[in-house]
LOPA-38438 format. One line per 8 residues: for each residue x, y, z of C-alpha. Coordinates in steps of 0.1 Angstrom, whole numbers, plus 5000, padded with zeros to 4 digits. Example, Ala and Ser with C-alpha at 12.3 -4.5 7.8 and 13.67 -1.06 7.14 Angstrom:
BEGIN
5123,4955,5078; 5137,4989,5071 .
***
This chain:
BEGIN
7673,7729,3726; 7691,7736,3691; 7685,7774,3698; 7698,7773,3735; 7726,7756,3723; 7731,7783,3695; 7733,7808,3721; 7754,7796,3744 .
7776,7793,3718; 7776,7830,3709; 7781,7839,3744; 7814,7818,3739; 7825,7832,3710; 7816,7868,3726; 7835,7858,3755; 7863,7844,3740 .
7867,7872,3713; 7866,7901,3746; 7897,7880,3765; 7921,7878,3729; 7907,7919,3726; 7920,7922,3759; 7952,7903,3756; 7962,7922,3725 .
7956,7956,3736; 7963,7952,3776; 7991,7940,3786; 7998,7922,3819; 7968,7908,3821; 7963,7873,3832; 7954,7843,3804; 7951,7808,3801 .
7975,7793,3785; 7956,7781,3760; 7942,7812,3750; 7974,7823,3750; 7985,7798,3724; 7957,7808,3703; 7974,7838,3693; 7994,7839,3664 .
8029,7849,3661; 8038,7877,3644; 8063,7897,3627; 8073,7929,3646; 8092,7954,3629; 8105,7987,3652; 8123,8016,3635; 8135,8039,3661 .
8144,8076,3643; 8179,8081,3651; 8183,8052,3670; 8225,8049,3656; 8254,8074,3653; 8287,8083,3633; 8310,8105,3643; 8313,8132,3614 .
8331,8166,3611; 8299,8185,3623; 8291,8167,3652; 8275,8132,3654; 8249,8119,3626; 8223,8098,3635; 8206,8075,3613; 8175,8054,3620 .
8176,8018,3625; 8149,7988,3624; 8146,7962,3652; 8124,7927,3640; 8114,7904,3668; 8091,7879,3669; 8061,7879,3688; 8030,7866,3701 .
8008,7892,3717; 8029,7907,3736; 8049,7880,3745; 8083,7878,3720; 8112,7855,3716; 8142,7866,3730; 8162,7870,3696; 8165,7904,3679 .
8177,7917,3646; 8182,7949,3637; 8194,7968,3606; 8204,8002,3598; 8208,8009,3560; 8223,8039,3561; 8249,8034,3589; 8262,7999,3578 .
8249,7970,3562; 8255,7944,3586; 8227,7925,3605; 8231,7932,3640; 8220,7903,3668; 8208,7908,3703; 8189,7899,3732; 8148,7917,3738 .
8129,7915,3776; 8098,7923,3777; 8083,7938,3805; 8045,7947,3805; 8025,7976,3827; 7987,7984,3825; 7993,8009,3800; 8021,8008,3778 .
8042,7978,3764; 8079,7982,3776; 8108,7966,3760; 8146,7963,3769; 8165,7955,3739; 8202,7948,3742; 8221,7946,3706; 8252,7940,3693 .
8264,7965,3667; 8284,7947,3639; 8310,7964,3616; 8313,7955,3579; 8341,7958,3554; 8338,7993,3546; 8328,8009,3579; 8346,7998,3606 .
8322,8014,3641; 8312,7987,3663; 8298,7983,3696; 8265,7975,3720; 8235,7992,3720; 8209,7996,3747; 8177,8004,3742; 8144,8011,3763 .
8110,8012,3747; 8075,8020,3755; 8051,8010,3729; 8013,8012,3718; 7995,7992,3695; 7970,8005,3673; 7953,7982,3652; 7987,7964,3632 .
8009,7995,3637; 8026,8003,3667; 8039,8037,3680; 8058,8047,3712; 8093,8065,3720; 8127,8053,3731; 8159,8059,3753; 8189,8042,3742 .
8224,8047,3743; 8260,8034,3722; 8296,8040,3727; 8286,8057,3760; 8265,8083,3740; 8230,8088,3750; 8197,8095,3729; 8163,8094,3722 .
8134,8092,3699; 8104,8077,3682; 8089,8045,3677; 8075,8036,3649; 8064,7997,3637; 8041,7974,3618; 8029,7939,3630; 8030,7916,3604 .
8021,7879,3596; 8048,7856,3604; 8070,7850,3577; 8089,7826,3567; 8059,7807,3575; 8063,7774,3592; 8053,7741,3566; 8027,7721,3591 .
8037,7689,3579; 8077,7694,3579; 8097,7662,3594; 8128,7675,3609; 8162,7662,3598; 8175,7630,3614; 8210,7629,3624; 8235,7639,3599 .
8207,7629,3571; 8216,7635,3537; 8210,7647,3511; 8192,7678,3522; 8197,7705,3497; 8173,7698,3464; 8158,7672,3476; 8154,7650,3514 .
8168,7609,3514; 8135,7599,3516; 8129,7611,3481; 8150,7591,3467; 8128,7562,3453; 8104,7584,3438; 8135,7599,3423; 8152,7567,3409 .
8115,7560,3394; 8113,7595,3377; 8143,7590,3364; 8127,7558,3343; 8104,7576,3328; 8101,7594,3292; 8108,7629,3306; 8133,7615,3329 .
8153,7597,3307; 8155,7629,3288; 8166,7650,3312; 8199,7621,3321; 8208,7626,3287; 8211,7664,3290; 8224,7662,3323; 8250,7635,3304 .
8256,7665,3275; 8265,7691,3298; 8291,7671,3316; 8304,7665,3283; 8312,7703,3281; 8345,7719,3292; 8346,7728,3330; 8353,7765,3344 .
8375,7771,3368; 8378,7808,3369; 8357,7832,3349; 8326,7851,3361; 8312,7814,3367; 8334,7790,3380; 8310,7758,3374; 8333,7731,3390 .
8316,7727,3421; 8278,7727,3395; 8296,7698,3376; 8305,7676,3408; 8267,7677,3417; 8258,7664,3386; 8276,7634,3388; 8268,7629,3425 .
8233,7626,3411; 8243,7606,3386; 8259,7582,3417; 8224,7583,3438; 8201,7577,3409; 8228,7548,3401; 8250,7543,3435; 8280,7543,3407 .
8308,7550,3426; 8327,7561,3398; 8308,7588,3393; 8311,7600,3430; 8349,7593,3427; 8349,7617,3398; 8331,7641,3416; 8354,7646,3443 .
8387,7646,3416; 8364,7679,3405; 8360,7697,3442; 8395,7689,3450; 8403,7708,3420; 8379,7738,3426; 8389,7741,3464; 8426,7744,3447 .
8412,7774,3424; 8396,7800,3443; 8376,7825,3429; 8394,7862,3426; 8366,7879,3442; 8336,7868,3464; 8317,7872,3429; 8333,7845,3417 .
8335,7826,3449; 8303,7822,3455; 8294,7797,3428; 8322,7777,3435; 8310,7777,3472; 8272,7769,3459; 8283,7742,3443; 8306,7725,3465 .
8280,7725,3490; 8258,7708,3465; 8280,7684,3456; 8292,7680,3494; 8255,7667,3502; 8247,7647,3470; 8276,7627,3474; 8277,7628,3513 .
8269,7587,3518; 8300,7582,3495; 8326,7597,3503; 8349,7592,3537; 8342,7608,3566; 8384,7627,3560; 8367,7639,3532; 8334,7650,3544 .
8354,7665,3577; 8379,7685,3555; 8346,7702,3532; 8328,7707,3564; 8353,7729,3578; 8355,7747,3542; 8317,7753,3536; 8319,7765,3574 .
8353,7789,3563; 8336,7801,3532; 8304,7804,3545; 8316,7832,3574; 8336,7848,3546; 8305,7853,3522; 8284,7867,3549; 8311,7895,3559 .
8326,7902,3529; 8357,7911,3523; 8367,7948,3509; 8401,7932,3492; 8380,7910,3472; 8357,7936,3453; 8328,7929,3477; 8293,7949,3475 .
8274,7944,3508; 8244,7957,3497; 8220,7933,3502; 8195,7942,3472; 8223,7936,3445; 8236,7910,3427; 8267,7904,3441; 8249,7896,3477 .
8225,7882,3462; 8250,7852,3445; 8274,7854,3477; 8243,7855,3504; 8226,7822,3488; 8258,7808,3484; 8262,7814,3524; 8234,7802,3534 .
8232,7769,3508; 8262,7762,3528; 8255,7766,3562; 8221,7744,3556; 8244,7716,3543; 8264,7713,3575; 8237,7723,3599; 8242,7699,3628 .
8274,7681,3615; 8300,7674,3640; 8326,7700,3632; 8298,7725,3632; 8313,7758,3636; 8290,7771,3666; 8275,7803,3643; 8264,7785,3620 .
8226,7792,3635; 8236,7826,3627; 8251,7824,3594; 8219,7810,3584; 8199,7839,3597; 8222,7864,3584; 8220,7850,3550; 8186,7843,3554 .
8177,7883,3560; 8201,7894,3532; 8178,7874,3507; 8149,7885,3519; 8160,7921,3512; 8176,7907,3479; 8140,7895,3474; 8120,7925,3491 .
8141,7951,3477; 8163,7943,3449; 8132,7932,3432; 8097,7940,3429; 8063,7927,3441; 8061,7912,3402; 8092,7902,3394; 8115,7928,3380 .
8147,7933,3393; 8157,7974,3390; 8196,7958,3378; 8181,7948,3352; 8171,7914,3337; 8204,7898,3336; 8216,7909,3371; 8187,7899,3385 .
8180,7862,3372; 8219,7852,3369; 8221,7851,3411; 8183,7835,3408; 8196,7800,3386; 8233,7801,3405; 8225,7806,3445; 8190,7817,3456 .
8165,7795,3442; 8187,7767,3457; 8190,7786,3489; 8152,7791,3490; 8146,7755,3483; 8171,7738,3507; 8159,7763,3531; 8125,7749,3532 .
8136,7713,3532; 8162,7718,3560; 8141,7750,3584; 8108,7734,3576; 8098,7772,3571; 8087,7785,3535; 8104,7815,3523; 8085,7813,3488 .
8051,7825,3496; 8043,7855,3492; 8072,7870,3476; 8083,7881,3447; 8097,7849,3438; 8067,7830,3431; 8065,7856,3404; 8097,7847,3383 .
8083,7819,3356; 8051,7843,3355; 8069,7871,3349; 8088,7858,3319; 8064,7839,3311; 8044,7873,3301; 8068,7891,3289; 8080,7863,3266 .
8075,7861,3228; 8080,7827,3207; 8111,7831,3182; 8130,7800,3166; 8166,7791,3167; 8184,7765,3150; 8146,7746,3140; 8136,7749,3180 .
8114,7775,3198; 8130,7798,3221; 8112,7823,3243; 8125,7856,3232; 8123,7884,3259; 8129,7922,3252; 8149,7932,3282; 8167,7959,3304 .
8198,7963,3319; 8234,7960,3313; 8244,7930,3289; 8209,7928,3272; 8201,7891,3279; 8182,7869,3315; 8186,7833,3321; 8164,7818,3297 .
8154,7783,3300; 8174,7776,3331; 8149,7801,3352; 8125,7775,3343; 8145,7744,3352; 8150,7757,3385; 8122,7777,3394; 8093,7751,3387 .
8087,7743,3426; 8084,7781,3433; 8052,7788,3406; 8022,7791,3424; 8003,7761,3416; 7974,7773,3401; 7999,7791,3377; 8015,7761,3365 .
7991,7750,3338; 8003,7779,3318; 8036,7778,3327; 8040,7743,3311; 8018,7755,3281; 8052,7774,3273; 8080,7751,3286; 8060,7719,3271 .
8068,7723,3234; 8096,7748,3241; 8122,7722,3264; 8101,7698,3273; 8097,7659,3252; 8079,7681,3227; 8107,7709,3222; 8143,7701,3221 .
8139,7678,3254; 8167,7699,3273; 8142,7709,3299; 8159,7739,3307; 8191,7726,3318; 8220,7742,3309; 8245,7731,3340; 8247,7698,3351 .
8233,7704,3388; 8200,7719,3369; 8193,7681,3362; 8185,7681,3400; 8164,7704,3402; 8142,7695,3373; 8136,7660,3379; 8128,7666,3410 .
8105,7691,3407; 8083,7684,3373; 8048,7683,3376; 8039,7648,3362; 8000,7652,3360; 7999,7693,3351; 7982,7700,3319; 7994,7723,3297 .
7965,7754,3293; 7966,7782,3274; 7979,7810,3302; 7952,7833,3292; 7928,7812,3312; 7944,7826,3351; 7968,7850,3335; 7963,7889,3332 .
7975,7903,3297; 7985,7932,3318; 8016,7926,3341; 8020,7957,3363; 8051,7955,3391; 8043,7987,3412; 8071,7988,3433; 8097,7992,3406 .
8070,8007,3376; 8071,7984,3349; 8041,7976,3329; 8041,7949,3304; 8004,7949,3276; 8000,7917,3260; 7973,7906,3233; 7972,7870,3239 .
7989,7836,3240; 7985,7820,3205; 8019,7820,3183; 8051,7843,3172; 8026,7864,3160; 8022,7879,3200; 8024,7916,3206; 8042,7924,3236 .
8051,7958,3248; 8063,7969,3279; 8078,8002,3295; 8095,8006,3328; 8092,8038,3349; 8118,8032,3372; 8102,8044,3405; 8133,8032,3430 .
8173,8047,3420; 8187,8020,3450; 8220,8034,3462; 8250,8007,3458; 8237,7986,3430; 8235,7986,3393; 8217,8018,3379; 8207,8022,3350 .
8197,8053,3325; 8163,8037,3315; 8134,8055,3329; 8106,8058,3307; 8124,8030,3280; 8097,8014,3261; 8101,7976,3245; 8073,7965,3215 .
8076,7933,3197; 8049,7916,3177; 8037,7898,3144; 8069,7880,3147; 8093,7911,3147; 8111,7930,3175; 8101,7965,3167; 8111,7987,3199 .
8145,7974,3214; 8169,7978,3236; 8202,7995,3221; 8236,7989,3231; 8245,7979,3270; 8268,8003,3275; 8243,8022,3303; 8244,8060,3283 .
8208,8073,3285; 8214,8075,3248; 8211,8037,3242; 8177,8039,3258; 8137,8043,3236; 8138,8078,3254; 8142,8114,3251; 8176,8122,3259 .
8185,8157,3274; 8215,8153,3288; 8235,8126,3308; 8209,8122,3341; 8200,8091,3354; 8160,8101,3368; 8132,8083,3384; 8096,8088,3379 .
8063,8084,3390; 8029,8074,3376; 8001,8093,3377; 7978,8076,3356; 7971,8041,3348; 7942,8024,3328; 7940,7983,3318; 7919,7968,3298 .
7908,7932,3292; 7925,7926,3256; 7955,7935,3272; 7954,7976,3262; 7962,8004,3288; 7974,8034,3291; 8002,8047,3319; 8013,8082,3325 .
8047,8092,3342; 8064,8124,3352; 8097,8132,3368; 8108,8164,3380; 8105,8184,3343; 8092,8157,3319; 8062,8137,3317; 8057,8111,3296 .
8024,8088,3285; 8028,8055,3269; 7994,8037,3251; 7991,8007,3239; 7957,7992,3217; 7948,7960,3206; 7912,7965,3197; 7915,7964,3164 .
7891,7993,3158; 7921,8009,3139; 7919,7986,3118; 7956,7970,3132; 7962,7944,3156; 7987,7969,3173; 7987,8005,3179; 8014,8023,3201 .
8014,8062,3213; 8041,8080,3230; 8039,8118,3243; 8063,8135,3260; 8059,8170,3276; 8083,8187,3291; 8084,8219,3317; 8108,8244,3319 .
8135,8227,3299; 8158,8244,3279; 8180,8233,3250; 8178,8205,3221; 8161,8172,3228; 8164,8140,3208; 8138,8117,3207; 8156,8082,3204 .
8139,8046,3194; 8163,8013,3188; 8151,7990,3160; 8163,7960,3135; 8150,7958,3099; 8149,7979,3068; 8136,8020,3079; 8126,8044,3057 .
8120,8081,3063; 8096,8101,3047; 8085,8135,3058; 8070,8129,3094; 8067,8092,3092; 8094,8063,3096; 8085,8025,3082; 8106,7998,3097 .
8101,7968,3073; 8110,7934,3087; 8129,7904,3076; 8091,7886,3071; 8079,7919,3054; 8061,7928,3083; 8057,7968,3092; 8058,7995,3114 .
8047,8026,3104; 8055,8054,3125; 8038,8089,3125; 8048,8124,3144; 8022,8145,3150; 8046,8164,3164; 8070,8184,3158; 8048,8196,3127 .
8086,8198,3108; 8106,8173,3128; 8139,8166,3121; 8137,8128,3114; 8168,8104,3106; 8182,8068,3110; 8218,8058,3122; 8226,8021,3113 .
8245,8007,3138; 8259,7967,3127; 8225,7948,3129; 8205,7974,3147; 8198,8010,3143; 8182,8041,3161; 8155,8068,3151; 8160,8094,3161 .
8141,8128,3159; 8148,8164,3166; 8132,8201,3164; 8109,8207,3193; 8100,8205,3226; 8071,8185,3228; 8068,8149,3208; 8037,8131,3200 .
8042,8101,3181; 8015,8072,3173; 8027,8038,3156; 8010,8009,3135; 8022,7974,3135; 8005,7954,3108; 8010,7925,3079; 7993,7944,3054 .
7993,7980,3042; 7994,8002,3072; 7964,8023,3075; 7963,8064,3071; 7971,8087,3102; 7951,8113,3104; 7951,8144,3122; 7934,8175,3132 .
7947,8199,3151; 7981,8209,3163; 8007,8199,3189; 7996,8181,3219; 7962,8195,3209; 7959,8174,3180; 7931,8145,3172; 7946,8120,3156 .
7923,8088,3142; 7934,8058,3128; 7907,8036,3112; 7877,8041,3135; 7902,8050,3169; 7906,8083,3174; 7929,8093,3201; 7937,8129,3218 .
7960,8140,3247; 7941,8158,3276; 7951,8166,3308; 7985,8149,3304; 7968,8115,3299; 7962,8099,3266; 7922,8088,3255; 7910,8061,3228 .
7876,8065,3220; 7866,8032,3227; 7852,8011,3256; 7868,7981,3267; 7857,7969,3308; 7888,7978,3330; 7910,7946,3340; 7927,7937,3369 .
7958,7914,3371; 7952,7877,3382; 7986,7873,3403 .
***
């Protein structure tokens, strides 16, 4: 009986399995509804080769543009997006039918072209499709036609999971229910109780220390609207009108003081809207009519842009990125209210898409944002991480999951070295970019819920004794409507573990090409280096001169570091030829599990290879090799390295002594006679080396005497050894001689 049963069951599975084969690759062919349900819904994503046109002075330019529906089989919604980067950067909506045939799947596509500030060509679209599917890509050809001008092309698309993904157990909003944003009103008790605790109690008297400070109306941060939100939590956890009183004297005063440009706007919009649903039970319904129709006013505006108000569209840079979650943070609060504007649906999913990009594009699958560190966390703390949260409490879809932004706290967390300031711990991190400096510990107050949770352990190992009871008990908060965020989000019953338990030592973030080699997770005493390649020069966003920079910190000293922020190529740990801004490529790449490795890097005439070893065979607990070749390159090049401390200069080596007496002792192999001097430069300095064309340089951190560098050889030829390491450069890649089992990163 048991193997009857058995079989008859693989007769249904076969069965079964043939019908969804069927469905998926036949279309117009008959099934149950319930079978039909069985198939997932997917992202579809349709880029049609020339599928838009400008006018220009040779004729018309056509520029390829990418359709996303929704579907399920063959079946889709009726909603479509498209968006065509290099003819505007609006989202454009429209309307799909789908029409099926025994051989080909056929879709009519009707879509409304949108202007944006800067490029004014608008119009409808029409487009006709007939598709295959292969396995998850799709290929077909298309007629279309816009502004009565006709075409045609290729098809080209992916099928993708759905995303954002829907939350199972999401309860939809009741009517007009408030709050929304950080947190839902049935959260409330648990809130109120947090807020008794030991932690809790710390984080109201932070919150209470930065409403103490000064408010900002103008600047680049208008925090008005981040102030009001913290005393409308103070009025829920309490129900002190008072504080909801003072709250609204604050809004009043920030609706009064608009922000010069949409840069500055957008915080004061992000934290109106924050304010506007914390302290919607208390205030009257005039007062929650008059900010509904403002979030609605403001929340259009952020989405279009406007030219006259210095507005950058692009949605991978920072400016969409504060002005986009600032959009959509607002349409979620007055999602269903009664003066609704009736596009606010729309607003949501324009903003929605922007973000993703921001997310997708702006930065990478690990974390680093190609603006650089500041531009990239500063919209992070101020708009999106609330936009990302409030959009999961109010859509019931999660936007988190599998993107790069359950990689932020690991991120830093990696790259981050212990220093002290004023008798606390801080985590130091060597960064890029313009300005020289990320968000620090409010990254960490806000960005808690969007750690992976198996992460978490060793993200509290850091913000624990760092902010947390055990630190200086700010828990990251350095705006009042952080507070929110914090208390609502900290993991009670999350130990604290070393991160070197589900942590790689290696951090490697393909899509932009930066590489970050740790040793461990013990003390100040870390090593850290890291080097970014800068595989992506985005068009419309902040660039900077930095490809093939290099960061090293360790034993309590920050050896390698960035120089000044004034985005010359000169400021960067390169080689400088002359004033281009490049991008480059790996072409080798080696990990290992101490947290060593070895990358390689070209551009167009200049390879470079960066090592990094923490074996200790050379008898150090860091060694460091650059080597940069170049190919048919004329003229002087200067070889260029940022440092703070005492440097010396003797012959072919530099020794950078630190404040704790700590060294680094650097050694070029070559140029045999290379030019070698030091420029001070107020606290910091540079290295910098001339006479040749080729530089090989290997470097020794240590709390001791450094060891000897010795070499055989010449040039790039040369075999160098330090201790019992002996390194050479072949084949443009650089070799240790020693044997350590390849890692791979953990997340």
């Amino acid at each position: 009986m048991l193997i009857y049963w058995q079989s008859k069951n693989k007769y249904l599975l076969l069965i079964t399995t043939f019908l969804v084969f069927l469905f998926t690759n036949i279309p117009g062919l008959f099934l149950s509804k319930s079978l039909a349900k069985s198939i997932p819904k997917n992202n579809v994503s349709l880029t049609l080769k020339g599928g838009l046109w400008k006018p220009g002075k040779a004729g018309n330019h056509y520029q390829d543009i990418t359709l996303d529906l929704i579907c399920q089989g063959f079946s889709c919604e009726e909603e479509v997006w498209g968006f065509a980067r290099q003819f505007n950067h609006s989202d454009h909506h429209g309307k799909v039918k789908v029409i099926s045939s025994n051989k080909t799947w056929q879709l009519q596509i009707e879509l409304n072209i949108n202007r944006d500030p800067w490029r004014s060509l608008s119009g409808k679209a029409i487009y006709n499709l007939e598709l295959q599917k292969t396995r998850n890509k799709i290929i077909g050809t298309y007629s279309g036609s816009f502004n009565q001008q006709s075409f045609s092309g290729e098809v080209q698309g992916r099928i993708k999971p759905l995303y954002p993904t829907p939350i199972p157990e999401h309860r939809p909003l009741l009517p007009q229910e408030h709050p929304r944003l950080i947190f839902r009103k049935k959260d409330i008790p648990e809130l109120r109780r947090k807020a008794k605790t030991k932690y809790g109690k710390a984080i109201l008297t932070q919150l209470k220390n930065t409403l103490a400070e000064p408010i900002s109306y103008q600047g680049y941060v208008p925090n008005g609207g981040y102030h009001a939100a913290g005393y409308c939590l103070l009025w829920i956890l309490n129900e002190d009108q008072k504080s909801a009183s003072t709250a609204w004297e604050i809004v009043e005063n920030s609706l009064n003081q608009p922000g010069t440009r949409l840069f500055e706007q957008s915080t004061i919009v992000a934290g109106v809207a924050l304010a506007y649903d914390l302290c919607y039970d208390a205030w009257s319904q005039e007062q929650i009519d008059i900010l509904t129709s403002w979030l609605a006013e403001q929340a259009a505006i952020l989405v279009a842009g406007e030219a006259r108000r210095g507005w950058n569209a692009n949605s991978w840079s920072n400016w969409s990125g504060r002005a986009r979650g600032a959009a959509g943070l607002a349409s979620l609060a007055i999602l269903d209210s009664e003066l609704q504007s009736p596009e606010i649906d729309q607003l949501i999913n324009i903003s929605t898409r922007n973000i993703i990009r921001f997310l997708k594009i702006g930065v990478g699958d690990h974390g680093f944002g190609s603006e650089g560190d500041h531009y990239t966390t500063e919209p992070l703390i101020l708009t999106v991480i609330p936009f990302l949260i409030a959009y999961e409490n109010v859509m019931g879809a999660d936007l988190i999951t599998n993107s790069s932004a359950e990689s932020f706290l690991p991120h830093y967390v990696t790259r981050g070295v212990e220093r002290n300031q004023e008798k606390n711990k801080n985590l130091s991190v060597a960064t890029y970019g313009r300005h020289r400096y990320y968000a620090g510990s409010a990254l960490f107050s806000m960005g808690l819920k969007l750690t992976p949770k198996q992460l978490l352990p060793g993200i509290m190992s850091v913000f624990k004794p760092y902010w947390g009871i055990q630190g200086d008990q700010t828990f990251g908060i350095n705006s009042p409507y952080q507070a929110a965020y914090i208390l609502m989000s900290y993991p009670e019953n999350v130990p604290a573990r070393n991160p070197i338990q589900n942590f790689s030592r290696v951090l490697i973030d393909k899509q932009k090409g930066f590489y970050v080699f740790r040793n461990h997770w013990r003390s100040k005493n870390d090593i850290v280096a890291s080097i970014y390649l800068k595989r992506e020069k985005l068009q419309g966003s902040w660039s900077f001169p930095d490809a093939g920079s290099f960061r090293i910190s360790g034993l309590g000293e920050d050896w390698a570091i960035a120089g000044p922020g004034d985005g010359q190529r000169s400021s960067e740990n390169v080689v400088v030829l002359d004033s281009e801004n490049p991008t480059t490529e790996p072409t080798f790449l080696q990990t290992f599990e101490d947290g060593s490795g070895v990358v390689t890097f070209k551009s167009k005439n200049w390879i470079r290879a960066f090592a990094v070893d923490y074996s200790h065979n050379s008898g150090v607990p860091g060694l460091f090799v650059v080597v940069d070749k170049f190919v048919d390159t004329p003229g002087e090049k200067t070889w260029t390295m940022y440092t703070q401390g005492k440097v010396s200069i003797s012959g072919q080596e530099f020794t950078i002594t630190g404040s704790s007496g700590k060294t680094m002792k650097g050694k070029f192999i070559t140029p045999k006679n290379v030019d070698l001097s030091f420029q001070k430069m107020g606290k910091k300095g540079v290295i910098l080396a001339r006479g040749g064309d080729e530089f090989f340089i290997v470097m020794t951190v240590q709390s001791d005497k450094s060891p000897n560098i010795e070499v055989s050889g010449e040039g790039l030829n040369s075999i160098v050894k330090v201790g019992n390491q002996e390194i050479i450069f072949q084949n443009e890649q650089i070799f240790f001689d020693h044997n350590i089992i390849v890692g791979n990163s953990k997340f």
